[in-house]
C-alpha positions in Angstrom: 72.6 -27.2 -20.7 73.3 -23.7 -22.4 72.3 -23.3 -26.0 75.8 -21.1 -26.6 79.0 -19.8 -24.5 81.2 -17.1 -26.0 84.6 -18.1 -24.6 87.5 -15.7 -24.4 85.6 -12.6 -24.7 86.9 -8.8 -23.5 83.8 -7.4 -22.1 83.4 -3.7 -22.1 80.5 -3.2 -19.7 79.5 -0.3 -17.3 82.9 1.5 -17.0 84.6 -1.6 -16.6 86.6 -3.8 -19.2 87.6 -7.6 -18.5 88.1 -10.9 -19.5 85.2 -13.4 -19.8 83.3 -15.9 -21.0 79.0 -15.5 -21.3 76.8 -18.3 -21.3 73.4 -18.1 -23.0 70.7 -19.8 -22.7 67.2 -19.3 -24.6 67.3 -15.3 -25.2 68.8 -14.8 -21.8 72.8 -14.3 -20.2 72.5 -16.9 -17.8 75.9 -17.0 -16.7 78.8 -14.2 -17.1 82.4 -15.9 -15.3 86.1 -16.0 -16.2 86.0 -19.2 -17.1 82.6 -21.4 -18.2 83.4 -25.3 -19.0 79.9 -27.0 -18.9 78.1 -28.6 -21.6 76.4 -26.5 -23.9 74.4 -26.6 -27.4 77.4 -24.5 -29.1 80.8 -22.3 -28.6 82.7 -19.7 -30.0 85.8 -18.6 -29.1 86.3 -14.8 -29.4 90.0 -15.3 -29.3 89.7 -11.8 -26.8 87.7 -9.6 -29.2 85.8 -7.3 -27.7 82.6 -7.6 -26.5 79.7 -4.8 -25.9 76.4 -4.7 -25.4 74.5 -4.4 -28.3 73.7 -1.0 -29.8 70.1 1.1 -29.1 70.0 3.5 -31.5 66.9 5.6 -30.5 66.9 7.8 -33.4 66.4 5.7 -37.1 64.1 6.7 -39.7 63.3 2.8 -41.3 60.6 4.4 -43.7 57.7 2.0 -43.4 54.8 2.4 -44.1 54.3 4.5 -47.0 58.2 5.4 -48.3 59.6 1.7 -49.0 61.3 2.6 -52.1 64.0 4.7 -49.6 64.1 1.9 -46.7 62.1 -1.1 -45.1 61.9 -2.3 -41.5 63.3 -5.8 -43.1 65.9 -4.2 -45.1 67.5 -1.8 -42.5 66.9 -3.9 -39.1 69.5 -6.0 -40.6 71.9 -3.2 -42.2 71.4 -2.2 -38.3 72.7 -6.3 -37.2 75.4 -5.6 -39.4 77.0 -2.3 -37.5 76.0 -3.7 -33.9 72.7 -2.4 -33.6 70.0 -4.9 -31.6 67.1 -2.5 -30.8 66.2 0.6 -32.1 63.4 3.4 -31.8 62.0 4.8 -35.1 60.0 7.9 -36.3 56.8 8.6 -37.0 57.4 11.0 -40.1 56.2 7.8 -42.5 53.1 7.6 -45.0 50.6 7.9 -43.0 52.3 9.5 -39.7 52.4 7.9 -36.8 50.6 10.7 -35.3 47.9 8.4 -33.9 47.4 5.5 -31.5 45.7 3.5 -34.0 48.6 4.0 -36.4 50.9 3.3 -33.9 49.9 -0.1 -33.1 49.6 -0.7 -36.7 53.5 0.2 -37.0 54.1 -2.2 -34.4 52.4 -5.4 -35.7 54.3 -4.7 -38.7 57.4 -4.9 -37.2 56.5 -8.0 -35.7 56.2 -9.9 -38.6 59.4 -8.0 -40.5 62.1 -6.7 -37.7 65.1 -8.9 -37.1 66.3 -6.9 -34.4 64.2 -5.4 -31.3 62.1 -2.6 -31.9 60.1 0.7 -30.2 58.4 3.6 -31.8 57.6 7.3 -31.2 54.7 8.9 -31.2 54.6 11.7 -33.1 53.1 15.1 -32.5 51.6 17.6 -34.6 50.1 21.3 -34.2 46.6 18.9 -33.2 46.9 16.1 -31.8 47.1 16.6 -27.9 44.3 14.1 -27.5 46.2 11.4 -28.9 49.2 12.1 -27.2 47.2 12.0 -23.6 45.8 8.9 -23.9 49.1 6.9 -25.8 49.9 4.0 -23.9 53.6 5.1 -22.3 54.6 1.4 -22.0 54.4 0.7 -25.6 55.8 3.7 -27.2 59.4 5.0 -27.0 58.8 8.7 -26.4 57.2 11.8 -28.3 58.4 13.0 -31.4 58.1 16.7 -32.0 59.6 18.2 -35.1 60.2 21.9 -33.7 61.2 22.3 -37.7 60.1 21.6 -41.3 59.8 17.8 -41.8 58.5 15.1 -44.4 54.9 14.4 -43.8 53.5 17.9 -42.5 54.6 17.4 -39.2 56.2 20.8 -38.3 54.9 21.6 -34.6 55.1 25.6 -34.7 51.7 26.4 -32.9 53.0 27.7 -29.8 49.9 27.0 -28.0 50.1 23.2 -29.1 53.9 23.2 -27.7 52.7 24.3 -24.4 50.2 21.6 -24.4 52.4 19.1 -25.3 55.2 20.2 -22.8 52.8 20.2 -20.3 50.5 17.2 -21.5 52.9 14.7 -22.7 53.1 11.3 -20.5 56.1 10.4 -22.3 59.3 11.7 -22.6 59.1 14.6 -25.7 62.0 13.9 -27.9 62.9 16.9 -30.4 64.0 18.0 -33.7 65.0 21.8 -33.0 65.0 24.0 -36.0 63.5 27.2 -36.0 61.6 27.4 -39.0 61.5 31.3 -40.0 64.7 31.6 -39.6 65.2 28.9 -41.9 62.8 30.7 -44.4 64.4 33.8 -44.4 68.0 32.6 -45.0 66.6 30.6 -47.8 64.9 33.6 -49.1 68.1 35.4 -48.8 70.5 32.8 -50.4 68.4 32.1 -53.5 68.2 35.8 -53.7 72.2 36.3 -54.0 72.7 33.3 -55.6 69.8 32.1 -57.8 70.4 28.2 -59.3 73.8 28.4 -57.7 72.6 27.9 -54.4 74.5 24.3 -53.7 75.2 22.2 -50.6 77.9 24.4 -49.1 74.9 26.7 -48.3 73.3 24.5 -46.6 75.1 25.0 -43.0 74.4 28.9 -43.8 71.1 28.1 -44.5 70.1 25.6 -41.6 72.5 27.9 -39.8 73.2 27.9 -35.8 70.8 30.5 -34.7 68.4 28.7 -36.2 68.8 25.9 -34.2 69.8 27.7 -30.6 66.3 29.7 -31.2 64.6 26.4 -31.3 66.4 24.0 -28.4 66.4 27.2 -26.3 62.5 27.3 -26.8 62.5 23.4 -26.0 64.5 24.0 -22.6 62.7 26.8 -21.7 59.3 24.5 -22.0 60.5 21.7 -20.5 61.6 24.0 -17.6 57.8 25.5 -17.7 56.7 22.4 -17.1 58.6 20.0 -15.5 58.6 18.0 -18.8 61.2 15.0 -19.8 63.3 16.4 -22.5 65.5 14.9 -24.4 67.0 16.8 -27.7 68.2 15.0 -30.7 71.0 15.1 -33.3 72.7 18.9 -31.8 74.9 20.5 -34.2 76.5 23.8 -32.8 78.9 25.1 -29.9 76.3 27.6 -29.0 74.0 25.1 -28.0 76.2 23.6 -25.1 75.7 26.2 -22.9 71.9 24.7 -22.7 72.8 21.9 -21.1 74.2 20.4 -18.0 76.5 17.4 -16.7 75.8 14.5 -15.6 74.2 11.3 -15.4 71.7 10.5 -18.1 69.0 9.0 -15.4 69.5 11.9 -13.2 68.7 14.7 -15.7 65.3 15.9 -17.2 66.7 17.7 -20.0 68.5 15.3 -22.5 71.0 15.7 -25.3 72.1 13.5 -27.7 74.9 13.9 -30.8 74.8 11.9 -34.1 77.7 9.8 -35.3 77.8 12.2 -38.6 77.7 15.3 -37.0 80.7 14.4 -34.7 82.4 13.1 -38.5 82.2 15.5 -40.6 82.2 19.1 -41.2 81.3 21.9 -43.7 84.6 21.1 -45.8 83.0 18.0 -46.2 80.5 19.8 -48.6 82.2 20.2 -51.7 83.5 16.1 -52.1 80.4 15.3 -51.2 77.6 17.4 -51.5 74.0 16.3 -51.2 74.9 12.9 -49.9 75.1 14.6 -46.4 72.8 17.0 -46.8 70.9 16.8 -43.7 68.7 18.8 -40.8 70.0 19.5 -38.9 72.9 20.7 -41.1 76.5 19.0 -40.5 78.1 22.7 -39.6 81.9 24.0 -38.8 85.1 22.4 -37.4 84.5 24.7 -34.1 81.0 23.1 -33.7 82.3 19.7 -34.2 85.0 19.8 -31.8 82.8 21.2 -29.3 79.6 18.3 -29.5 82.7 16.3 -29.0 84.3 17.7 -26.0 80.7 17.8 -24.6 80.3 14.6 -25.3 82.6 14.0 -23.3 82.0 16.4 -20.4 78.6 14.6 -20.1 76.7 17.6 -21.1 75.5 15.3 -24.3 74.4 11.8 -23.2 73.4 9.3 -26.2 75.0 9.0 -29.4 72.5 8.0 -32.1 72.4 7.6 -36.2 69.4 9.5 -37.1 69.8 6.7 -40.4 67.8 8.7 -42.9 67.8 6.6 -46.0 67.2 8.2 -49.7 67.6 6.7 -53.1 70.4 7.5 -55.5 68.3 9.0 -57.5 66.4 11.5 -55.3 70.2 12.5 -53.9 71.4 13.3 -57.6 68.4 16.0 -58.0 69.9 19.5 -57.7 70.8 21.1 -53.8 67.1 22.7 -53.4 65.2 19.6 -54.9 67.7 16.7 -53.0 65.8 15.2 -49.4 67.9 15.6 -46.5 69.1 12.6 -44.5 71.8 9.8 -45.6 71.9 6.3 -44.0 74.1 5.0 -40.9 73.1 2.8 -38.8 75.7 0.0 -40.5 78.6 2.2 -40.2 77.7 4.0 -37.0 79.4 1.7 -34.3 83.0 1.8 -36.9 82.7 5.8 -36.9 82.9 6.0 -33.2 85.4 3.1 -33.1 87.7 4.8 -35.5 87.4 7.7 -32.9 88.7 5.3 -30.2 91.9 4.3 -32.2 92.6 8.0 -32.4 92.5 8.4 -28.7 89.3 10.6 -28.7 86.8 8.4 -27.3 87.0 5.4 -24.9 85.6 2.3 -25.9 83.6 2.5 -22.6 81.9 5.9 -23.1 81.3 4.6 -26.7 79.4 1.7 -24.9 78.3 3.8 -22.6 76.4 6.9 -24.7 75.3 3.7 -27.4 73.3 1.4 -24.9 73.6 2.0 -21.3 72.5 5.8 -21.5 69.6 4.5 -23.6 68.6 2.4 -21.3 67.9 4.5 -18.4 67.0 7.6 -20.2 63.7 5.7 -21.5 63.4 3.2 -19.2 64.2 0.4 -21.1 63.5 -3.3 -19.4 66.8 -5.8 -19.2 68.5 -4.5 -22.1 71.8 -2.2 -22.9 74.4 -3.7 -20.4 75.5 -7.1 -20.2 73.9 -8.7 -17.1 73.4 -12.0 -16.0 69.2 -12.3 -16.1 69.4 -9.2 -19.0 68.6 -10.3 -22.9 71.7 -11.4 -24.9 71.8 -8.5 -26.9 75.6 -8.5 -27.8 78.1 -6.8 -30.7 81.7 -8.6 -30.9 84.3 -6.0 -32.5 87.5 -7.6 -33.9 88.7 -3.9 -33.5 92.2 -5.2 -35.7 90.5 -6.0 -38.6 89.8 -3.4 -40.9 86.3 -2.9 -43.0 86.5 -1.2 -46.6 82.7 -0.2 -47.7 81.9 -0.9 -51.2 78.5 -1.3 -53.0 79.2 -5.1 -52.5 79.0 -5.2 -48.4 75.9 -2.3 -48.3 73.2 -3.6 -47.1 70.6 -0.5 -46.7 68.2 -0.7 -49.4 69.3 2.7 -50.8 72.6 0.7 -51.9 74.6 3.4 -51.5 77.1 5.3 -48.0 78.9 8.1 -48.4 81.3 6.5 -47.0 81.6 4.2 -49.9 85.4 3.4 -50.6 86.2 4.3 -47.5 88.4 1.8 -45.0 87.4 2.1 -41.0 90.2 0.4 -39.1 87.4 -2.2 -37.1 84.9 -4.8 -38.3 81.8 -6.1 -36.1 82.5 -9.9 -36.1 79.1 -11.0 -34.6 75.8 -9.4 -33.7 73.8 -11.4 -31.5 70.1 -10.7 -30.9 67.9 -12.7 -27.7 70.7 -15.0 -28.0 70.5 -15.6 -31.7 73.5 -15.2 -33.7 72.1 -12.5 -36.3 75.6 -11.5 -38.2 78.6 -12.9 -38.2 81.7 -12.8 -40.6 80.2 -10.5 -42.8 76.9 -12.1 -43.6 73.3 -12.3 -41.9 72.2 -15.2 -40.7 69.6 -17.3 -42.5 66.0 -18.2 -40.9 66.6 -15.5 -38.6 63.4 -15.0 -35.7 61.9 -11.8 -35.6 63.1 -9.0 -32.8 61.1 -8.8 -30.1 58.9 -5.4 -28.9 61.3 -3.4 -26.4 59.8 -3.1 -23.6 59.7 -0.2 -20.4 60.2 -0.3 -16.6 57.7 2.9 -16.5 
């Protein structure tokens, strides 16, 4: 007996999209056919909404320990279940960092007792720690986190000597937030010269400005190059950067790139409506540079789309530009960004599911999850992709309580999340007495 078939489901898996029906049983796909008529503990008919396997989003900042007034693991594992996300890797720039194996493991046991979706972590570097990173065990973390730019928690790598080390070191794959920090310095200096109080968020692309970040993601390739070193960079912002980076399938490539669902959504117009709410670093920068992470996207010269879901309170948004953190949260809203892209005709919903799970998946190694596989865990997001989904403060579940995309209407909904064969979200609600997620794990 299976404990649930999906009947009449459109599944979009692996460049391929059909009809079918999936039968589950425990956390497992058991059975993928056209047609399944056996007995079974329950059924849902999809009525030919679109199924895909559930989101990996390998970039979300879920702020636990130490920063739970912006965000908890409890809190935004299930904002994730409600935009399609079923696994996800977080950071290490948390209260304390996670810039140590003992604090790692310590992140990890919390999880397990507060994640209702599947969880990994990064290790995260800093100018000192090359001895930790040596000796992290590379089937429990994610990858390594360097911040090759300011960030929260003093974890700004800039030691060039440590950078070599940890290029050359590293026994995971180094995962990177490029932003050269001088130059980020001296534009400041500049700006708040010409400007004084006035400088406001529509500096803030000037600021954080492209060469800042082709100085550092050039420095990254050249290492990785040095050294032979896995590579992947995160959240790229500018045309310029492109030219760092080949085609071609994400298993077969040591260096990595990855866009963010805001940075392919908005641009520096975006600024004055808006303001602080998406202030973020890397900065979201001009039409030109937009365009172009698109078309790269597509080109396969950027591989994984992720969030970066950077959750702040109202509160510390509303200070002035200089005072305001950077980051805004998305990991609910992430999937209907890139599906409002498919009913424009710029994206397919197969390289959607394609740069959200399956490129995931091989890039770090992740075991039986991101594609829908009989034998694979029943990690699933059903899109009624004719519905549309207004935000409002009523349906936002971060703990922030607040999108900037609040009043907005995205033409899709996500009818169910399931998670090892749970059914974690559906209709608009979370499901009660949910189980917890369950550790990722790594064919490494």
């Amino acid at each position: 007996m299976y404990d649930l078939i999906l009947k009449n489901g459109t599944l979009v898996n692996e460049g391929q999209i059909f009809a079918s029906d999936i039968a589950i049983k425990g956390n497992r796909i058991e059975k993928i056919a056209s047609s399944i008529d056996v007995e079974t503990k329950s059924t849902v008919d999809l009525m030919g909404k679109y199924v895909i396997p559930g989101l990996i989003d390998d970039q979300v900042h879920f702020r636990e320990p130490g920063l739970t007034h912006k965000g908890e693991i409890a809190t935004e594992s299930k904002a994730g279940l409600a935009g399609g996300v079923t696994s996800y890797f977080e950071m290490p720039n948390v209260n304390p960092t996670t810039t140590t194996n003992e604090n790692l493991t310590k992140k990890f046991q919390l999880a397990s007792t507060k994640s209702v979706s599947n969880y990994s972590f990064h290790l995260g570097a800093s100018n000192t720690n090359i001895e930790e990173i040596k000796k992290v065990d590379i089937h429990q973390a994610a990858g390594l986190k360097v911040f090759m730019g300011a960030s929260t928690g003093h974890m700004l790598v800039d030691d060039l000597n440590a950078l070599d080390d940890i290029f050359n070191y590293s026994p995971l794959i180094v995962v990177t937030h490029c932003e050269d920090q001088k130059t980020v310095e001296r534009n400041e200096q500049l700006f708040h010269e010409k400007y004084g109080e006035g400088v406001s968020p529509e500096h803030h692309h000037l600021i954080r400005d492209v060469d800042s970040c082709y100085i550092s993601s050039s420095l990254a390739v050249s290492l990785a190059k040095k050294y032979d070193a896995d590579l992947h960079v995160f959240h790229l912002t500018t045309e310029k950067e492109m030219e760092l980076f080949a085609a071609g399938e994400a298993d077969q490539k040591k260096i990595t790139a990855e866009v963010c669902v805001h940075h392919m959504y908005f641009n520096d117009s975006y600024y004055a409506q808006l303001g602080n709410q998406i202030k973020c670093n890397p900065s979201i920068k001009q039409e030109s540079d937009r365009q172009a992470l698109i078309k790269a996207l597509l080109e396969n010269k950027i591989d994984i789309i992720a969030t970066d879901h950077a959750p702040h309170t109202w509160e510390e948004k509303s200070k002035a530009y200089t005072e305001a953190p950077a980051g805004l949260p998305l990991v609910q809203h992430g999937l209907q960004i890139l599906l409002d892209f498919y009913h424009q005709d710029i994206l397919s919903l197969e390289t959607i599911v394609e740069k959200t799970s399956h490129n995931i998946a091989k890039r770090f190694q992740v075991k039986d999850r991101g594609f829908i596989r009989e034998g694979y865990f029943a990690d699933l997001a059903v899109i009624d992709h004719e519905k549309p989904y207004e935000v409002s403060k009523e349906n936002i579940l971060y703990k922030c309580g607040w999108s900037p995309f609040e009043g907005h209407s995205f033409k899709s909904s996500i009818f169910m999340t399931i998670v090892n064969g749970n059914i974690a979200f559906q209709n608009g609600k979370i499901s009660d007495n949910l189980p917890f997620g369950m550790q990722i794990e790594f064919d490494r």
